[in-house]
C-alpha positions, -999 to +999 in steps of 0.1 A: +000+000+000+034+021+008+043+018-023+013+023-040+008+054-024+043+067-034+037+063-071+010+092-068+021+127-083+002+159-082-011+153-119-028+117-109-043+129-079-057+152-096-071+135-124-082+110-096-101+134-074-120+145-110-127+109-116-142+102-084-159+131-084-179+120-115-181+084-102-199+103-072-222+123-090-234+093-116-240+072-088-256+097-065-278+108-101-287+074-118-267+082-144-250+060-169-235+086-187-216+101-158-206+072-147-185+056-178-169+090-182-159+090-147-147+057-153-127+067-186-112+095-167-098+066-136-081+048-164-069+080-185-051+092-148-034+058-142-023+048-182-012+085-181+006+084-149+024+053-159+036+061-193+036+099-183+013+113-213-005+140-210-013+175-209+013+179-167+036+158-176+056+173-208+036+169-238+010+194-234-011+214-264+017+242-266+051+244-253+066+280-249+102+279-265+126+302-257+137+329-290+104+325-304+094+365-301+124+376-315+122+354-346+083+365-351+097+398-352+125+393-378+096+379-400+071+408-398+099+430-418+092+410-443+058+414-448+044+438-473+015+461-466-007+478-492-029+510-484-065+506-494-083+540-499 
């Protein structure tokens, strides 16, 4: 259980404490549909946690990247505007 319990990071507690709360809420509700996405959500958190996928980990939607202004900037002299009148 020790070492169970060591395994836990920040990111899979709390994807856990989502999941349960879902879990809670289709049980407390009836509701099937509440209840197989709290579900999806337990087993997202632990395959995530073990192969460390996931938007907390390091693969998130968008990674800032150091330099990235500057060369936006060197770009926009290139551009060519035309006036409309």
């Amino acid at each position: 259980m020790q070492k169970l319990l060591s395994k836990i990071d920040f990111t899979l507690a709390f994807r856990l404490i989502l999941s349960a709360a879902m879990l809670y809420t289709g049980y407390q509700q009836n509701d099937k549909t509440t209840l197989i996405f709290g579900v999806f959500l337990a087993v997202y958190a632990i395959i995530g946690n073990k192969y460390k996928v996931g938007c907390g980990y390091n693969s998130c939607g968008y990674t800032p990247r150091y330099g990235v202004k500057k060369n936006q900037k060197e770009n926009a002299k290139d551009i060519d505007y035309t006036e409309i009148k």
